[in-house]
C-alpha positions in Angstrom: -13.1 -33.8 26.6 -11.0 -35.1 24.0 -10.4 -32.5 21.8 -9.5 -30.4 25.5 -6.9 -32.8 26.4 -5.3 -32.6 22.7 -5.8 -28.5 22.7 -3.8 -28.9 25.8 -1.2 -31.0 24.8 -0.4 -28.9 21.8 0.1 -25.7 23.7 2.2 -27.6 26.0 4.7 -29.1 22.7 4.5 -25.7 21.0 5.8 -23.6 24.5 8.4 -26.8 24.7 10.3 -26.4 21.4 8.9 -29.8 20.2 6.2 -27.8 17.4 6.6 -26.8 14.4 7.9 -23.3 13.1 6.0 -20.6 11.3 2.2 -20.3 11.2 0.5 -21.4 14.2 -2.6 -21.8 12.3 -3.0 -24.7 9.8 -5.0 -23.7 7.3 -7.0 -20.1 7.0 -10.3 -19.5 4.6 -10.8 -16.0 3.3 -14.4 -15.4 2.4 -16.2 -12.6 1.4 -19.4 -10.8 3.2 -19.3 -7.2 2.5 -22.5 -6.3 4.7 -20.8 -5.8 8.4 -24.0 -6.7 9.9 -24.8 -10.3 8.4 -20.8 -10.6 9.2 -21.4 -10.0 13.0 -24.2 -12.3 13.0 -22.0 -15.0 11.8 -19.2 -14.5 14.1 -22.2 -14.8 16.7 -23.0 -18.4 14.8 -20.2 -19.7 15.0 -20.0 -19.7 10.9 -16.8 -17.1 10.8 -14.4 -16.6 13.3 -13.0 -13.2 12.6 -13.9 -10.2 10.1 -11.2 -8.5 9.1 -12.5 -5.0 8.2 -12.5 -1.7 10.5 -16.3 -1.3 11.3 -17.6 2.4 12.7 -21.0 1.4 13.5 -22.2 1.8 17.3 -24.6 -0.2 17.2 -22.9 -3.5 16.0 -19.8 -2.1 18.3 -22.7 -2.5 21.3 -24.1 -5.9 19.7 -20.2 -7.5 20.3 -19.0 -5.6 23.4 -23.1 -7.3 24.8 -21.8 -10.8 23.4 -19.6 -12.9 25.7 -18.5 -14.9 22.7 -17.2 -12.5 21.2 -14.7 -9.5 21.3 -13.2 -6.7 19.3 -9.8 -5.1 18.3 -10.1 -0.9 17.8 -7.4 0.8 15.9 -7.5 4.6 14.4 -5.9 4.3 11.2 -8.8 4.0 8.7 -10.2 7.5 6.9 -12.4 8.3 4.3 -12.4 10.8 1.8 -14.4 12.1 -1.8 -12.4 11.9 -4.3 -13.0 14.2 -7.0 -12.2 13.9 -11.0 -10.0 16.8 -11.5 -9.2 16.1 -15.2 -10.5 18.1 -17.6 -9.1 20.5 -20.3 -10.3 24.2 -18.9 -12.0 22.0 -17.8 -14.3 19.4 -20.3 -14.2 16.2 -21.0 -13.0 14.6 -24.5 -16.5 14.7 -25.4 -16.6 18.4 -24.3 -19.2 17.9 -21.6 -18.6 20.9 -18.8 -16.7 19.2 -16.0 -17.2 21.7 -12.6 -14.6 19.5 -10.4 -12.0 20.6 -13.3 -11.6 24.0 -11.7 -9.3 24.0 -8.3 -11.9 26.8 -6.7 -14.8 24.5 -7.1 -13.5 21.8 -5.5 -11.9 24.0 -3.0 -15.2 25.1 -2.4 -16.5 21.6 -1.4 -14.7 22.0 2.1 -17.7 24.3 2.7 -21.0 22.7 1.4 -19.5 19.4 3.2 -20.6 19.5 7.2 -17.5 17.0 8.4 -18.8 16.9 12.2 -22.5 15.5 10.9 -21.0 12.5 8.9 -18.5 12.0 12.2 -21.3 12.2 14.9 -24.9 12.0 13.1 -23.9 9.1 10.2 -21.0 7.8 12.0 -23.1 7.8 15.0 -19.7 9.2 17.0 -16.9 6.2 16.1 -15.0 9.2 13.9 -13.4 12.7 13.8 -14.1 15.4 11.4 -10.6 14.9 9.2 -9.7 18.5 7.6 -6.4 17.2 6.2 -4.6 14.5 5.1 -3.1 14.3 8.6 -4.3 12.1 11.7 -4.5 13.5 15.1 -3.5 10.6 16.4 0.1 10.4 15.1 3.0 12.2 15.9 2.8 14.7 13.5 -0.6 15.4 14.1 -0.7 15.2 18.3 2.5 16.0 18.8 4.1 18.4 15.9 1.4 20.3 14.1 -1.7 20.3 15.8 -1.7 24.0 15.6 -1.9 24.0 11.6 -4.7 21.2 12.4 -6.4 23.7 14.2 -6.1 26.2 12.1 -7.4 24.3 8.9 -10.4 23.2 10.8 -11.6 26.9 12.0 -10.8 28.0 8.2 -13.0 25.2 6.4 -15.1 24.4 8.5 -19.0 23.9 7.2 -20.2 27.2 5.8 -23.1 26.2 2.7 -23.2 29.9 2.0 -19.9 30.5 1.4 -19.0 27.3 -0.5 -22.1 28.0 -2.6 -21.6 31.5 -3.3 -17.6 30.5 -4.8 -19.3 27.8 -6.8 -22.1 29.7 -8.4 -19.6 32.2 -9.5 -17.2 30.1 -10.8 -20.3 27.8 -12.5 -21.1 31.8 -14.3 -17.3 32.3 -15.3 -17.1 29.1 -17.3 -20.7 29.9 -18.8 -23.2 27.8 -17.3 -26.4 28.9 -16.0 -29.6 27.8 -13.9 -32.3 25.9 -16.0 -35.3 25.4 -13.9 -32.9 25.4 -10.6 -30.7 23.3 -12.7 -27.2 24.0 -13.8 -26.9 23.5 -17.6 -23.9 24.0 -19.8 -25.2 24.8 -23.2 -28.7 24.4 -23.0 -27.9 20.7 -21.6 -28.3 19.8 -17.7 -25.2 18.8 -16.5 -25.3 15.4 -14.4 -22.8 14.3 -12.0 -21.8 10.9 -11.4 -21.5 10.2 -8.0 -19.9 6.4 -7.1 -21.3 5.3 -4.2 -19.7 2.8 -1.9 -22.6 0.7 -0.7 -21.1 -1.6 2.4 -20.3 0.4 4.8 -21.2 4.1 6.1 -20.0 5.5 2.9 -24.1 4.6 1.2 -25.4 7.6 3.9 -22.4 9.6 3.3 -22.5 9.5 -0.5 -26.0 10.4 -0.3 -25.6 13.2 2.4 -23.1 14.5 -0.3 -25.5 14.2 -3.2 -28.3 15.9 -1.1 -25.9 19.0 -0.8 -25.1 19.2 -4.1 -28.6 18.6 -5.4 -29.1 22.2 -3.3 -26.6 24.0 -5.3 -28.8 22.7 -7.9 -27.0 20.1 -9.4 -28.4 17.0 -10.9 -26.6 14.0 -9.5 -26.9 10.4 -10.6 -26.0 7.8 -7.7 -24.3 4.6 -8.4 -23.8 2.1 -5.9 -21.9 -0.4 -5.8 -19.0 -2.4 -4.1 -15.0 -1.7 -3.9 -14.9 -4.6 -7.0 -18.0 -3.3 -9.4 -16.7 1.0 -9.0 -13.1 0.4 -8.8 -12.8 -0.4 -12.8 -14.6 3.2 -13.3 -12.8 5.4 -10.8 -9.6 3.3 -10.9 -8.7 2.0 -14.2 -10.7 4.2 -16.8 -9.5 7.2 -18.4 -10.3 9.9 -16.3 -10.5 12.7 -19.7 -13.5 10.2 -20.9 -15.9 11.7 -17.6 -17.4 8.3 -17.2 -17.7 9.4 -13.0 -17.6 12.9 -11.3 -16.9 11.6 -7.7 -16.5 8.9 -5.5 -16.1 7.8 -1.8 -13.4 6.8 -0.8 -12.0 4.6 1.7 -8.0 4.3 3.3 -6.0 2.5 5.9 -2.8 3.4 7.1 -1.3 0.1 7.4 0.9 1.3 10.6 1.4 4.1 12.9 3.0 6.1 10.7 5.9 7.9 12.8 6.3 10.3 9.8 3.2 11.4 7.3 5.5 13.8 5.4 6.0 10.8 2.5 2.2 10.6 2.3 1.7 13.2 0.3 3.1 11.8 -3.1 0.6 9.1 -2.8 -2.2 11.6 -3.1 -1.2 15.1 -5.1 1.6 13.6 -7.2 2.5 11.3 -10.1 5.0 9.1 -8.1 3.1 6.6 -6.1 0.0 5.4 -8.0 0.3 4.2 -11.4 -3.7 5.2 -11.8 -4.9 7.0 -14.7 -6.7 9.4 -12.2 -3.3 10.5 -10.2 -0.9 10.3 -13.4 -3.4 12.9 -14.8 -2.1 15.0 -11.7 0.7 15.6 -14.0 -1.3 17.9 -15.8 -0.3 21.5 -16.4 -3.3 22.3 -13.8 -1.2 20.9 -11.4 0.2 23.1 -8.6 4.1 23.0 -9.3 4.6 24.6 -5.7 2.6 21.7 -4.2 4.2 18.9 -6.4 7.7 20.6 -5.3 6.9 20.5 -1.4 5.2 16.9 -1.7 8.7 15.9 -3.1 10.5 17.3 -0.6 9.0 15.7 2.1 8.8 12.0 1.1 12.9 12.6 0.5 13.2 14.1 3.3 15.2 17.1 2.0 15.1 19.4 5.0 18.3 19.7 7.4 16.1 20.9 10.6 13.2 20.8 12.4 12.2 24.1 11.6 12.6 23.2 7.7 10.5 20.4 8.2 7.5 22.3 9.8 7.8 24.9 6.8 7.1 22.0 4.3 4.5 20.8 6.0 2.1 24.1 6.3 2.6 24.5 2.4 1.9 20.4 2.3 -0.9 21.1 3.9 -2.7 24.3 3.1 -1.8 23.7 -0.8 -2.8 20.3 -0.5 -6.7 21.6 1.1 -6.8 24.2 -1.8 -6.0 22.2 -4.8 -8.4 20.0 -3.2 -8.6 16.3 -5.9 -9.3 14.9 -2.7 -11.3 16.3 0.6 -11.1 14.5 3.4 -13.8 13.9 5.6 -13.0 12.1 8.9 -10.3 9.7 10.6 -12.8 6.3 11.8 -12.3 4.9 15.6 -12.7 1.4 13.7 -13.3 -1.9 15.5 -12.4 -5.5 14.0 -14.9 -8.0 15.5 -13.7 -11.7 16.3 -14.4 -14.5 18.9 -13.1 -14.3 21.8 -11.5 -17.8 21.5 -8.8 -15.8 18.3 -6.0 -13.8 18.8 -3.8 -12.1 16.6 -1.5 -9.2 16.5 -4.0 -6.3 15.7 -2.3 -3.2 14.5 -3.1 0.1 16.8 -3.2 2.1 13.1 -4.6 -0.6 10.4 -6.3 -3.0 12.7 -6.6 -6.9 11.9 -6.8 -6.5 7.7 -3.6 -3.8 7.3 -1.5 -5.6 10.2 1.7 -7.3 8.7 2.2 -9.8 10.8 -1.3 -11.1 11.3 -0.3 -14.6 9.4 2.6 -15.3 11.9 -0.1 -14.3 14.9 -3.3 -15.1 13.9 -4.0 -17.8 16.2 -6.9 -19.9 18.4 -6.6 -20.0 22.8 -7.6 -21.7 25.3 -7.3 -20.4 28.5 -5.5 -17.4 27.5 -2.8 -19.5 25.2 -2.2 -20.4 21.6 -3.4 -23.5 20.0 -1.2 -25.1 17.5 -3.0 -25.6 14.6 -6.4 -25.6 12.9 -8.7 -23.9 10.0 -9.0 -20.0 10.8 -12.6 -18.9 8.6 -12.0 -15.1 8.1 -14.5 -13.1 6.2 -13.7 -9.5 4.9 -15.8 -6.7 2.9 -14.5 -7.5 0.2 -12.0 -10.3 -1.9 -9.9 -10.4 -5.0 -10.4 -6.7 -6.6 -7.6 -6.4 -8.4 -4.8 -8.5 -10.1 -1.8 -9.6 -8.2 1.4 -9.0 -9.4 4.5 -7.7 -6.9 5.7 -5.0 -9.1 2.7 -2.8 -9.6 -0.6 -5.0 -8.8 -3.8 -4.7 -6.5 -2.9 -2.2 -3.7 -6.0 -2.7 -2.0 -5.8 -3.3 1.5 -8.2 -6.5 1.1 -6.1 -7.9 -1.5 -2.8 -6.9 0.6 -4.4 -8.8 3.7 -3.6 -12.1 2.2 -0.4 -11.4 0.2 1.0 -10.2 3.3 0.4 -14.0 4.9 2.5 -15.1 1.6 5.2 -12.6 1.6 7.5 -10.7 3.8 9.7 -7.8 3.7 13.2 -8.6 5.4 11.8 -6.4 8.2 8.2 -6.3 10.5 6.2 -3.3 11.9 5.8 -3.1 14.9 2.0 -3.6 15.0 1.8 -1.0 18.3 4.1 2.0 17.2 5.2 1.2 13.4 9.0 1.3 14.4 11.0 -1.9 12.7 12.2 -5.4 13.7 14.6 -7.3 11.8 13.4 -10.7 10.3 15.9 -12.0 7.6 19.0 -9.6 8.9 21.2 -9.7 11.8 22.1 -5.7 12.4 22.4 -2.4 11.0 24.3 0.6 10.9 22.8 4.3 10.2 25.5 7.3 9.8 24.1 10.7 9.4 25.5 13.9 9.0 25.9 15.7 12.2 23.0 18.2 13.1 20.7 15.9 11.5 17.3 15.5 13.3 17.8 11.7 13.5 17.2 9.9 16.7 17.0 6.0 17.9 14.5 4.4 20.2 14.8 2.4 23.3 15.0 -1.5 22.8 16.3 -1.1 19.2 19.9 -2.1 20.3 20.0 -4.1 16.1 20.1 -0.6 15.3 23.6 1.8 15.8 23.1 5.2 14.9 26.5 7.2 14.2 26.7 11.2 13.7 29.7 12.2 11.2 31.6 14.9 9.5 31.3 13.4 6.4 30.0 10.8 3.9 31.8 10.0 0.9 30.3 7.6 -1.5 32.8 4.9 -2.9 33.3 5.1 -6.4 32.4 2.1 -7.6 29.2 1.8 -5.8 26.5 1.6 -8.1 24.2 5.0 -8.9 22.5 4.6 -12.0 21.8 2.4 -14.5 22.3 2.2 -17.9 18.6 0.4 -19.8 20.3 -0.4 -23.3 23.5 -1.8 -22.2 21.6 -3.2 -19.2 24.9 -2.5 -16.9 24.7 -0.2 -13.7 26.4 2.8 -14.0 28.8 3.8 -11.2 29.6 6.6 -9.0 33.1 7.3 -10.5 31.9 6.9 -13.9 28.8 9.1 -13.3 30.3 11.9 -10.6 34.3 11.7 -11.3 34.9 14.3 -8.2 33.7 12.5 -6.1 29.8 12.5 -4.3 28.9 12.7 -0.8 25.5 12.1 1.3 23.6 12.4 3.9 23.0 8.8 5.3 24.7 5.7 4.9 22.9 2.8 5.8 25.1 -0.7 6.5 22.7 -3.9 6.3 24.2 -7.3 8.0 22.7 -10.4 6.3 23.1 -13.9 8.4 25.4 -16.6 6.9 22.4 -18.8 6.5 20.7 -16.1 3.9 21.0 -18.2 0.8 19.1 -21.3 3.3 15.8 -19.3 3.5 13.1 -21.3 1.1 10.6 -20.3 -1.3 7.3 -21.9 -1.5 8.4 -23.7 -4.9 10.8 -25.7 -3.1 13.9 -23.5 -4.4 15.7 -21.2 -2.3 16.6 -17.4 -2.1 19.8 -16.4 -4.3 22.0 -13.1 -4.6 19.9 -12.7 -8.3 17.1 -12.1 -6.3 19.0 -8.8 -4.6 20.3 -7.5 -7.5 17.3 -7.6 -9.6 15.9 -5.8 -7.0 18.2 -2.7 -7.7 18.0 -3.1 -11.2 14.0 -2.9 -11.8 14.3 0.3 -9.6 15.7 1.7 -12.0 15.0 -0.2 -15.4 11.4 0.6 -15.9 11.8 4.1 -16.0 14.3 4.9 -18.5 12.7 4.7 -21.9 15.4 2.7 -23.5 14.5 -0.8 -21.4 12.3 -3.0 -23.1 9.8 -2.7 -20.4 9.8 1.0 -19.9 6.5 2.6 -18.0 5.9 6.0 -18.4 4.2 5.9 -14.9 7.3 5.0 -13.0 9.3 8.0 -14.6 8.3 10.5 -12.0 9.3 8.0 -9.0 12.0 7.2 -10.6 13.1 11.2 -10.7 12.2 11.7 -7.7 14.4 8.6 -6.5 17.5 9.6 -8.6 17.6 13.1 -6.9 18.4 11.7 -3.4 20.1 8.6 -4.3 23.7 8.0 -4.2 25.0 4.3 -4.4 24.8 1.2 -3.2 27.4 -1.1 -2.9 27.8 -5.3 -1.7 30.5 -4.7 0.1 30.1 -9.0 0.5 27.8 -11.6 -1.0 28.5 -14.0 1.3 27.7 -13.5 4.0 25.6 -10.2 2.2 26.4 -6.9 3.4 25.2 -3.8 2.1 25.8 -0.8 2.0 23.3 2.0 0.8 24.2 6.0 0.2 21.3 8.5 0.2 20.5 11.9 1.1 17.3 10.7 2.6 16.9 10.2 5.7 14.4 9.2 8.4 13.7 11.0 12.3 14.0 7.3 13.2 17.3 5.7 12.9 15.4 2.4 12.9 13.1 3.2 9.6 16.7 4.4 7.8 17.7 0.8 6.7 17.5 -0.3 3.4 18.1 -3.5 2.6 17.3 -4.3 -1.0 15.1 -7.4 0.0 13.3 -9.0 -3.2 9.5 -7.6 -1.5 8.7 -4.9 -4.1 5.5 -2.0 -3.7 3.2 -4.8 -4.1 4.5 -7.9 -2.7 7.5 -10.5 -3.1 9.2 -11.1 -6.2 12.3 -13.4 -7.0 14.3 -13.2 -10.2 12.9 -16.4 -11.9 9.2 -15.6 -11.2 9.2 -11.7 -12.1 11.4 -12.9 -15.3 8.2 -14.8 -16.9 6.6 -10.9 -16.5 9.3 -9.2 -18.0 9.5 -11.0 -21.3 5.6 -10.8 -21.3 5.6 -7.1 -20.9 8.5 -6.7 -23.6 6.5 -8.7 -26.0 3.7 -6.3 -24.7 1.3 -9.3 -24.3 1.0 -8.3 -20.7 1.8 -5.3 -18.3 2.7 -4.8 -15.0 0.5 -1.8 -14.0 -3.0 -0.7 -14.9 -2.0 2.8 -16.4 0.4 0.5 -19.2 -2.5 -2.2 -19.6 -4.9 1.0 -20.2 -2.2 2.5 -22.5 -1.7 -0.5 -24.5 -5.1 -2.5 -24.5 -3.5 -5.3 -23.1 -3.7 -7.7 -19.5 -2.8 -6.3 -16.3 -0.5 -9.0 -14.8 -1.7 -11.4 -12.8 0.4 -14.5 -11.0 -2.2 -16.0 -9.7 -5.4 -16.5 -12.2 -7.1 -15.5 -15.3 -6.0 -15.2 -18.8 -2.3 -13.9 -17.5 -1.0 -17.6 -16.7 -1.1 -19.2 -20.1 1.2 -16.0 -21.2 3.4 -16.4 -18.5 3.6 -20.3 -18.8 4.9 -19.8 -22.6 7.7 -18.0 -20.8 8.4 -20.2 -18.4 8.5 -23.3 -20.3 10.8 -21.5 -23.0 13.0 -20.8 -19.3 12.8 -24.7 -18.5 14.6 -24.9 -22.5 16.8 -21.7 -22.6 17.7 -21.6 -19.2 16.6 -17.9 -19.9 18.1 -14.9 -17.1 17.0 -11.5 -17.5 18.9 -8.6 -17.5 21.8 -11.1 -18.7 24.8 -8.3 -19.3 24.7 -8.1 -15.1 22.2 -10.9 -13.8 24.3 -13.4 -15.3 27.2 -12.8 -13.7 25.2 -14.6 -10.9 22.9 -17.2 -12.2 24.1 -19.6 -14.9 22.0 -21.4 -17.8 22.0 -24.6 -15.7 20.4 -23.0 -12.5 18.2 -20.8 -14.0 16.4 -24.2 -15.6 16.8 -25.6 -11.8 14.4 -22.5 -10.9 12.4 -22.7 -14.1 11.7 -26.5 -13.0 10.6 -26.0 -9.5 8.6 -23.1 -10.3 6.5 -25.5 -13.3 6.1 -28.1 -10.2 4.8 -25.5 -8.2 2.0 -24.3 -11.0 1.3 -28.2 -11.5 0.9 -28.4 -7.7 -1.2 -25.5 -7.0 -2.3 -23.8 -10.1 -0.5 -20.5 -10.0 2.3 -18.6 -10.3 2.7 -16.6 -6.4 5.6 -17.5 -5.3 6.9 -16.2 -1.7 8.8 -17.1 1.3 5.9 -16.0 4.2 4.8 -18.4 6.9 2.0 -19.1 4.9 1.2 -19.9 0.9 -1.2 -19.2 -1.0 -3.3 -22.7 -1.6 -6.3 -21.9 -4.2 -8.0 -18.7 -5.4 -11.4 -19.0 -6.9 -12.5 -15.7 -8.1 -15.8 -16.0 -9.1 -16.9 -17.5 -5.6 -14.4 -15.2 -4.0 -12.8 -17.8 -1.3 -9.1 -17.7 -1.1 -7.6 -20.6 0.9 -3.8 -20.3 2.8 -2.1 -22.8 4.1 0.7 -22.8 6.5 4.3 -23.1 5.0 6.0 -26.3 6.8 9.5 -25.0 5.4 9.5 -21.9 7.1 12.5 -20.9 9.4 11.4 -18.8 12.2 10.3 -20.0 15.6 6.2 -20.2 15.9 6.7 -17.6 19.0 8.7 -15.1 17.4 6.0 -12.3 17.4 3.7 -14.0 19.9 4.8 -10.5 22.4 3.2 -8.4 19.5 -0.5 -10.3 20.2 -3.1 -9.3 22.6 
């Protein structure tokens, strides 16, 4: 009766003003069970009270919708895939074993041997779609734009053993191999594919559906099992040339309804989103250069219709199906199971573990209302895969679920139809050429949308940037006639900006913007001391849309960004140069102790560099990375020590680059790590080996405890 009468009392002070701010939760454990069935047995318990992970099994779907205790959120956003090793020169392995997946027409060929509609209704027991391209029937571009070229894909590859069969066996003959007792051989030895099997979910029966197929094309297939963590260092961080795996199942979530797919397609057939051995060896001379072009195209938008647009996307997506380093298998109908006593904002695309704003939201009721407060015990499949580093760490959504608590963008999506809300800006202004397909949404009034003749870009907005003199370059100096674009995106910071505190007890500085601009640049060019040959495709990619940005005021900040990229939603076109980079928030003074560990080449920030060079793959927050990054920060405490110093300088001096040096040493004496962010919720203790993560909620944090509460259901 007593803990009612509190519970009460606290939802009563939280809807009156008189709570605190942020998190409503106190403290959440992240723990990891990756077999979904002992995981809905312990929501039953009691002994969890959510698993965040997208589950596609019926009969643990009946086993919650039958317990009154519990309840579960659906979303449509996860898929899976197998992803093939393409590498190979015409096509073997260093070693020179015979790699089939090498040739395009093979793996074009799996389309055929693979029957999609078994693993959707038969292993998937019906919670899935057959998925015969990268697209998802369930967004815009797939319901609403291009369903016909949906269609038209699934009647051309759909299941047909004979025919896939009859294109491998002759392609098997052309590169010399033969039958040896039913078996394919490649001089005079069997050749044995290694298949990677993902063993927690659905993906053990469909890896072994797969292998079953292939053993009747006669080859000889070796399954390993094994967990996201144990196959991930194989598939993910080996040299794909060495051959040490053939295959493997994959897994994605799309962490939002993604109003636009088009800028998916560099993640998977190009060089300019992953910084993975496996998709930097797409920039191989095996590579389509029509499909590269077209995948580029898209994700800069560089189409002035409609009609242009819908021409990209057939090539996108009948090159994409042909050249085939990935086939896709089906879309899940995924359910996250909780008790019915939690809410949080669920996302209709990536459910509970992809949704951004499940630290604001993730709360306990009673009677229908949040409780202030409280230890949250989430379980997921899986915990601490990768290392975590903002610039180019762990991209796995499990790792993402809890760095997304930690850190925010200056922005949130909308968890129910991915369109933006501003968080840490006031308003913004999108101009676009006239004729434009650009468009704004009701209830967006932050957002003005402006059609015009013309966009000039000021000349001394900033364009490039020069890696040796470590000086941006400008328009004027770059393009003396003068340079025009397509979009010009205004962003209006708050006067209170420069208020909003980090975790270590320091707050957010102008440094933090314009180091921002600078390592979008900087690690690309090969004359900066940090230089990754993985970001030089993005990095081209970027440079042939980009054109300026300018402060037009630091205080209060405005900014002002010139692009020939734009977005169908004027909402999504904002860009706003916010210290969150691919893999989470970074400010100057933390990503500085990585920087001088990379130039020293003691450390790296992505995998394919630490591959390259032998070395650590950055990681802020355990493992043999901190004592490295602790030398640099206690020589910071003594130097006073700012990166980039020819422009970061000009706005942080010795003296307060110590200041940040200091709190960030109290912070690693308080907690034990380096992950710094500004998110309602910090990150408390990691243990790796036991895989617990522990969050706590961040008492400093400026935004009311309500703000998102409309987003949660």
């Amino acid at each position: 009766m007593k803990k009612l009468l509190v519970a009460a009392l606290l939802v009563t002070m939280a809807f009156a003003g008189l709570a605190r701010q942020g998190a409503w939760l106190d403290e959440v454990v992240l723990t990891q069970e990756p077999n979904t069935g002992a995981a809905v047995l312990k929501l039953a318990a009691g002994d969890i009270d959510m698993y965040a992970f997208s589950i596609s099994d019926r009969a643990l779907f009946a086993q919650v919708a039958a317990n009154p205790d519990l309840k579960a959120y659906t979303s449509f956003g996860s898929f899976n895939d197998l992803t093939m090793n393409h590498s190979g020169d015409k096509p073997f392995f260093t070693d020179g074993r015979l790699n089939p997946f090498g040739v395009p027409a093979i793996r074009e060929a799996m389309h055929w041997i693979i029957d999609r509609e078994y693993i959707a209704n038969e292993i998937m027991g019906g919670l899935a779609t057959g998925k015969y391209s990268y697209l998802n029937a369930a967004f815009p571009d797939g319901s609403q734009r291009y369903p016909h070229i949906m269609a038209d894909l699934e009647d051309y590859y759909a299941y047909n053993f004979a025919k896939g069969e009859a294109i491998i066996t002759a392609e098997m003959t052309k590169l010399g191999a033969t039958k040896v007792g039913g078996k394919w051989a490649y001089q005079g030895k069997v050749i044995e594919l290694r298949f990677l099997i993902r063993n927690e979910d659905e993906r053990l029966l469909i890896g072994n559906y797969i292998s079953d197929q292939l053993e009747k094309l006669g080859f000889s297939v070796i399954r390993q099992y094994g967990r996201s963590a144990e196959l991930s260092p194989l598939w993910i961080s080996s040299n794909p040339l060495e051959g040490q795996w053939h295959l493997y199942t994959g897994g994605w979530v799309t962490t939002a309804v993604s109003r636009d797919q088009g800028t998916g397609f560099n993640q998977f057939y190009t060089t300019r989103v992953l910084a993975w051995p496996l998709f930097q060896a797409l920039s191989t001379a095996t590579t389509d250069p029509t499909l590269d072009d077209v995948c580029d195209k898209l994700a800069r938008r560089d189409y002035n219709s409609m009609d242009e647009r819908a021409v990209l996307f057939e090539q996108a997506l009948w090159l994409s199906n042909k050249y085939a380093n990935i086939i896709w298998l089906v879309d899940r109908q995924g359910f996250t199971p909780v008790r019915a006593n939690t809410a949080v904002a669920a996302d209709l695309a990536a459910g509970v573990y992809g949704s951004q704003v499940w630290g604001y939201t993730a709360q306990f009721q009673q009677d229908g209302k949040p409780v202030v407060g409280g230890t949250m015990k989430i379980a997921t499949s899986t915990l601490l895969i990768e290392p975590w580093n903002p610039i180019a760490g762990s991209n796995w959504v499990y790792d993402m679920f809890p760095i997304r608590a930690t850190g925010e963008n200056s922005y949130l999506v909308d968890t129910r139809d991915g369109l933006l809300w501003p968080l840490h800006f006031e308003k913004a202004t999108i101009e676009v050429l006239k004729g434009l397909p650009v468009g704004t949404n009701p209830g967006h009034d932050w957002c003005t949308l402006k059609f015009v003749d013309e966009i000039k870009v000021p000349a001394d907005a900033w364009i490039d940037w020069d890696a040796a003199a470590q000086k941006f370059i400008t328009v004027g100096e770059k393009h003396p006639g003068g340079l025009t674009a397509k979009r010009k995106s205004v962003v209006y910071y708050p006067a209170s900006l420069y208020n909003v505190p980090l975790h270590d007890g320091s707050k957010i500085t102008l440094a933090d913007f314009i180091l921002s601009i600078i390592l979008t640049f900087d690690r690309g060019k090969p004359e900066s001391a940090i230089y990754d040959e993985a970001a030089v495709s993005t990095l081209k990619s970027f440079l042939t849309s980009f054109r300026g940005v300018k402060i037009v005021s630091e205080n209060p900040l405005v900014i002002e960004t010139y692009s020939d990229v734009y977005t169908l939603d004027a909402e999504q076109a904002v860009t706003t140069w916010w210290p969150y980079y691919a893999q989470g928030p970074g400010f100057w003074h933390t990503l500085a102790l990585g920087i001088q560990a990379e130039a020293n080449k003691e450390l790296t920030f992505s995998k394919d560099k630490s591959a390259l060079l032998k070395v650590e793959w950055m990681d802020y927050t355990k493992g043999p990375s901190l004592p490295i990054l602790l030398k640099y920060l206690d020589q910071g405490i003594a130097t006073g020590y700012v990166p980039y110093a020819p422009t970061l300088g000009k706005y942080v001096t010795a003296d307060q680059a110590k200041a940040k040096y200091a709190a960030l040493k109290a912070w690693y004496e308080k907690m034990g790590h380096l992950w710094v962010a500004s998110g309602p919720m910090y990150l408390d203790e990691v243990f790796p080996v036991e895989k617990i993560i522990v969050l706590k909620r961040f008492e400093q944090y400026p935004f009311a405890l309500d703000k998102w509460q409309f987003l949660v259901k």
